[in-house]
Every structure is written in structure tokens, then in C-alpha cells.
C-alpha positions in Angstrom: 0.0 0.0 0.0 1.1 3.5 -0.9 0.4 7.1 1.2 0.8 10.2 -0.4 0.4 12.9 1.7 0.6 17.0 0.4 2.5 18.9 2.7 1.3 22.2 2.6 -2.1 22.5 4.6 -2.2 18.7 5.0 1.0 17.5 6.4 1.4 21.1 8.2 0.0 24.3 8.2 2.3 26.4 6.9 0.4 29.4 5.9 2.3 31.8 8.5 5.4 30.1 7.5 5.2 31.0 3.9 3.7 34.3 4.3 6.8 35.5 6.3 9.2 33.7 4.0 7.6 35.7 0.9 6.6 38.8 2.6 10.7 39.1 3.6 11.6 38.5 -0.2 9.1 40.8 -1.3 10.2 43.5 0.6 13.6 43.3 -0.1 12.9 43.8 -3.5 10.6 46.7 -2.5 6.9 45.0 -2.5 4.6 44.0 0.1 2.5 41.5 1.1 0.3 41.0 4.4 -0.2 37.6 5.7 -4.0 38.1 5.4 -3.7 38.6 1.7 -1.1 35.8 1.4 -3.7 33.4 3.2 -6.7 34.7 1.4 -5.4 34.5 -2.4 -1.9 33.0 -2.8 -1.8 29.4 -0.5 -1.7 26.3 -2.5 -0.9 28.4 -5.4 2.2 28.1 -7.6 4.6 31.5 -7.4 4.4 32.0 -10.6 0.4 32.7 -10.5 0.5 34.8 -7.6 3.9 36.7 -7.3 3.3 38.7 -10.9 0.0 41.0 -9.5 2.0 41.4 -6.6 5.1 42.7 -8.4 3.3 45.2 -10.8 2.1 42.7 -13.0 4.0 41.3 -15.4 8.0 41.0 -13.5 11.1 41.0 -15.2 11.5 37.0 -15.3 14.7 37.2 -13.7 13.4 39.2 -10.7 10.3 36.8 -10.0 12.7 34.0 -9.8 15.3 36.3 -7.0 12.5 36.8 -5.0 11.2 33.3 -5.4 14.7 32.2 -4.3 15.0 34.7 -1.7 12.0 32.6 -0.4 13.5 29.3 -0.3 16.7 30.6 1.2 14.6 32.2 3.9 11.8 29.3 4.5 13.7 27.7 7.3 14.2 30.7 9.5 10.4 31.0 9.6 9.6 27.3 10.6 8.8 27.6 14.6 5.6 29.4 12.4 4.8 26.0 11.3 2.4 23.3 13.2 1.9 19.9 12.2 -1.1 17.5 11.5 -0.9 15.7 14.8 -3.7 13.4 14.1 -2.5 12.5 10.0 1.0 12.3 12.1 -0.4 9.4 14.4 -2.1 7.8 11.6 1.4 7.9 9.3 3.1 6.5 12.3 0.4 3.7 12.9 1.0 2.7 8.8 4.4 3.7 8.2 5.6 -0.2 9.1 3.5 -1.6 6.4 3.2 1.2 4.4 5.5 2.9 1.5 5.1 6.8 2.4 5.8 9.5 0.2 5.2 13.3 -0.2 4.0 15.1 -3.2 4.1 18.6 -3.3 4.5 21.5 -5.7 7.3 23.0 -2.9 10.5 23.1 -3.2 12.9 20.3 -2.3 15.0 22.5 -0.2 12.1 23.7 2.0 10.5 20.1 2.0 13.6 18.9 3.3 13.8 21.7 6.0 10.6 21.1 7.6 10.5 17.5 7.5 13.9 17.5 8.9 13.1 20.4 11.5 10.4 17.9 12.3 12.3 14.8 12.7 10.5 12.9 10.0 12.3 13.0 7.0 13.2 9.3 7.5 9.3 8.4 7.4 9.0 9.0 3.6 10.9 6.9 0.8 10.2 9.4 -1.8 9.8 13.2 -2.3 7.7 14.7 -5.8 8.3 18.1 -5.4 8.0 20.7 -8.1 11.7 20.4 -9.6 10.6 17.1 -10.3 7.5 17.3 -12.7 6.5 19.3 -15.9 3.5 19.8 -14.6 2.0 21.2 -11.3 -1.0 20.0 -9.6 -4.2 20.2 -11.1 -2.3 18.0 -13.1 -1.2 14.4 -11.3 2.1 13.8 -12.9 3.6 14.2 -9.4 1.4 11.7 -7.5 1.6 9.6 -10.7 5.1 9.6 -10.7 5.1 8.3 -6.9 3.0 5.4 -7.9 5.0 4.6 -10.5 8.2 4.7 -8.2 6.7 2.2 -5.7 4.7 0.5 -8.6 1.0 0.8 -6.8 -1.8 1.3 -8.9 -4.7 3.5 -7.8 -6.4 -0.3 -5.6 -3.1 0.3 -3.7 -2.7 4.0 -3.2 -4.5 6.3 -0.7 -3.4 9.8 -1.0 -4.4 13.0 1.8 -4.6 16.3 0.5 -6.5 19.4 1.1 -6.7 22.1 -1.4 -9.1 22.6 -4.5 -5.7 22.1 -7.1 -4.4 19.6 -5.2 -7.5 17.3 -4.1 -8.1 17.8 -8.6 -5.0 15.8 -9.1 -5.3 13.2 -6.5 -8.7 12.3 -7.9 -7.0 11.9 -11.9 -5.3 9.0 -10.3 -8.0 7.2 -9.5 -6.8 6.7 -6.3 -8.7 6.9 -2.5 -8.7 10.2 -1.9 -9.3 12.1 1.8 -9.7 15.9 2.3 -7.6 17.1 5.4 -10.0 19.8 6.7 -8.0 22.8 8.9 -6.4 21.8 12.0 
């Protein structure tokens, strides 16, 4: 049996986390951002939907991708922010001996790395999908595709948690079980 679990919002919340990380970046490179606006309109979104309107529009490429950068670099100072899914946590732990685990995310793999190592739990998951790894971000399933492909589960053998609109859209193109993490 497979487990895919999302990280943002399902695995943790990490809403303040990423608001602090971005709204740093952003104002070095003279924009703002509030974390009510960050919550309200750019979580579970990909930076390149979100960052433009807040950057005058249409960025110079090369400056989206600094301040997208600048975030990664400054994700892990911001991670006492970040609270984890106790109760998904005591089920992973319950299934992890029988279980393959793995996280798909559109994240990066330096910040998935950070939290689930600030966490202790890196160990837990045999495989990371983050978004250096597909073509395509979620809507699209490539990434939990390409985790059931890695442990070779079809969708009878895969149960994956998730909890935004984008994300809970690609789990379901797998054909896989499929839970909604509410907010915790």
C-alpha cells in the first residue's frame, strides 16, 4: 500500500510560515504583502500565478525567480511558524511499518527537506515529488503519478491526503482513495 500525503495545509500548516518567508523577499525587492492577503489568495498556489500582480504585473522573469529564491533561502528561519497534523501524524506513524510513504508537493525540495527534517521525519518517507521534479503542477497528477510509478501501486493500492481545491483535482485523476484534510 502506498500514502501520499501533500504537505502544505495537509501534512502542516504552513500558511504563517510561507507568508513570512515571501513577505521578507518581497520587501527586499521593494513590494509588500500582508499575511491576510497571502492566506486569502496565494496558499496552494504556484509562485508564478501569484507573485506577478504582486510585483506590478508582469516581472522582469529574472526578478520573479530572486524573490522566489529569496523565499527558499529564507523558509527555514520561519519554521517555529509552522504546526503539524498531529492526528495524520499518528495515523502515518500507525502505517508507516507496512506502508510505503511519500510526499507530493509543488514546494520546493530544499524547503520540503527543512521542515520535514526540523520535524524529525524525514526518514518516514521513501520518496519526495516536489515541483523540480515534474512538468507539470497540480491540477495536473504527474507528481502523485510519478510516486505510484516509483513504488509500482496502482490506484487499488494508493490512498493519498490532501486538502486544497488544485491539489485534491490531481489526486482524484489518479483514481486513487482520496481524503480531504480539513484545517487543523
Amino acid at each position: 500500500m502506498l500514502i501520499c500525503v501533500d504537505l502544505d495545509g495537509t501534512l502542516f500548516d504552513t500558511v504563517a510560515v510561507n507568508a513570512a518567508s515571501y513577505r521578507a523577499a518581497l520587501n527586499e525587492a521593494g513590494f509588500t504583502i500582508t499575511d491576510d492577503y497571502y492566506a486569502q489568495y496565494c496558499d496552494g498556489g504556484h509562485y508564478k500565478t501569484f507573485l506577478p500582480p504582486l510585483m506590478g504585473g508582469d516581472p522582469d522573469p529574472a526578478l520573479l525567480e530572486q524573490v522566489h529564491d529569496r523565499k527558499k533561502e529564507l523558509y527555514g528561519s520561519c519554521l517555529a511558524a509552522a504546526r503539524k497534523n498531529e492526528a495524520l501524524f499518528a495515523l502515518l506513524e500507525r502505517l508507516r511499518p507496512t506502508c510505503d510513504l511519500a510526499v507530493v508537493t509543488t514546494g520546493s525540495r530544499r524547503n520540503v527537506t527543512e521542515i520535514l527534517e526540523a520535524f524529525g521525519c524525514r526518514d518516514w518517507f521513501g520518496l519526495l515529488v516536489t515541483s523540480e521534479d515534474v512538468t507539470r503542477n497540480k491540477p495536473d497528477p504527474e507528481g502523485y503519478r510519478k510516486a505510484m510509478a516509483h513504488f509500482g501501486a496502482d490506484a487499488a493500492h494508493t490512498i493519498i491526503f490532501e486538502d486544497s481545491p488544485t491539489g485534491l483535482a490531481a489526486a482524484r485523476a489518479t483514481g486513487a482513495a482520496v481524503f480531504k484534510v480539513e484545517k487543523f
